[in-house]
Structures are given as structure tokens and as C-alpha cells.
C-alpha positions as CSV (number, residue, x, y, z in Angstrom):
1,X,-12.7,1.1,35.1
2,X,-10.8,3.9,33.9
3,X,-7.9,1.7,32.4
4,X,-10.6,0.1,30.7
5,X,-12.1,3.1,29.4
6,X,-9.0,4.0,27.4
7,X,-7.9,0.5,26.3
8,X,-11.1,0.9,24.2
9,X,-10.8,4.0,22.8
10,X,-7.4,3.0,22.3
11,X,-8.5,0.4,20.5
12,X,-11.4,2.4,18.7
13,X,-9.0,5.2,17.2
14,X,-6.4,1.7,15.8
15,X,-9.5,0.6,14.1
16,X,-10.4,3.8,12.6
17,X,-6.6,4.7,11.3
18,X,-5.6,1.3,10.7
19,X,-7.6,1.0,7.3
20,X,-6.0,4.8,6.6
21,X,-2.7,3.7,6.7
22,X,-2.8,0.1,5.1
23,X,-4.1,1.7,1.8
24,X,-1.6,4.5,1.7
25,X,-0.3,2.6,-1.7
26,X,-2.3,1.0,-4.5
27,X,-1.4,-2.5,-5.4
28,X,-2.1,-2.8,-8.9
29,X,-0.7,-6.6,-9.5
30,X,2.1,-8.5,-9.7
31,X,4.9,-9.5,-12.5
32,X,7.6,-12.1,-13.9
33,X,10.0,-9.4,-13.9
34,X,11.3,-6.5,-13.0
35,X,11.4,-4.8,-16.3
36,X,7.6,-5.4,-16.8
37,X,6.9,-3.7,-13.2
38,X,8.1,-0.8,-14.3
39,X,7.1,-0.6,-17.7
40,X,3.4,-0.6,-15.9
41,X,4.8,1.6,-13.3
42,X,5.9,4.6,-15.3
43,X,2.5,4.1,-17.3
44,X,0.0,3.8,-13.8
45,X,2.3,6.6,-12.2
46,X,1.5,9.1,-15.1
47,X,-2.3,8.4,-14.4
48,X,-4.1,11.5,-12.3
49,X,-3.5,11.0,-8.9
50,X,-0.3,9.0,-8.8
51,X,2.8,10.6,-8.8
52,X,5.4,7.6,-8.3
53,X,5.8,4.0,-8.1
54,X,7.8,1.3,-6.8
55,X,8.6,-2.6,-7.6
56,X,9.1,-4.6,-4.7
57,X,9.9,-8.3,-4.8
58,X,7.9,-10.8,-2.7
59,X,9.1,-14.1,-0.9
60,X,7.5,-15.6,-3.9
61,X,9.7,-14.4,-6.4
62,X,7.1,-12.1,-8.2
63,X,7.4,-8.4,-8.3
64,X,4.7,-5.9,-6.9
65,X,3.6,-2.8,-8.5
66,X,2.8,0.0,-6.0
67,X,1.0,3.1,-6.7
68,X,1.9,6.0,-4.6
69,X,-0.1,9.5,-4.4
């Protein structure tokens, strides 16, 4: 019983942070190149409450724009 007991608030307390955590960065869309990522990058970073950005390539070839705070 007691095992059970903290397997769910376990589980209760992944549920809560989880969301936290996956939106940490903004994905604000995706692009041809690299050189267009970042033109939108340095653009979004300078907007309040962003302070950097990064361009990562995905497995299809596109490049995400990520706001960080």
C-alpha cells in the first residue's frame, strides 16, 4: 500500500513539472535554411522576454527556431 502511495504521487508531481519543463523554449517555426533561422532569431530574441535563440536542424531537413527566456 505504501509503495503504492508514492508511485502516485510520484507520478502526480511528473505530471505537474513535466508541462514546466517541455515549454522551457518557444518554438516559433521552422525554415529552408539556416540563414533565414537566424535572421528571425536575432529579430524574436530582441522581443521582451527573450534573451537568445537557437537553430536546430531536424531529421527532416528544416531548421527550428527556439526562443529562450
Amino acid at each position: 500500500m505504501r509503495t503504492m502511495l508514492i508511485a502516485a504521487l510520484a507520478m502526480g508531481a511528473f505530471a505537474v513539472l513535466a508541462p514546466a519543463v517541455a515549454n522551457a523554449d518557444d518554438v516559433e517555426g521552422n525554415y529552408a535554411t539556416m540563414a533565414a533561422c537566424q535572421a528571425d532569431g536575432a529579430v524574436g530574441a530582441g522581443n521582451e522576454g527573450y534573451s537568445t535563440y537557437t537553430c536546430t536542424q531536424g531529421d527532416d531537413g528544416l531548421y527550428y527556431l527556439s526562443l529562450q527566456p
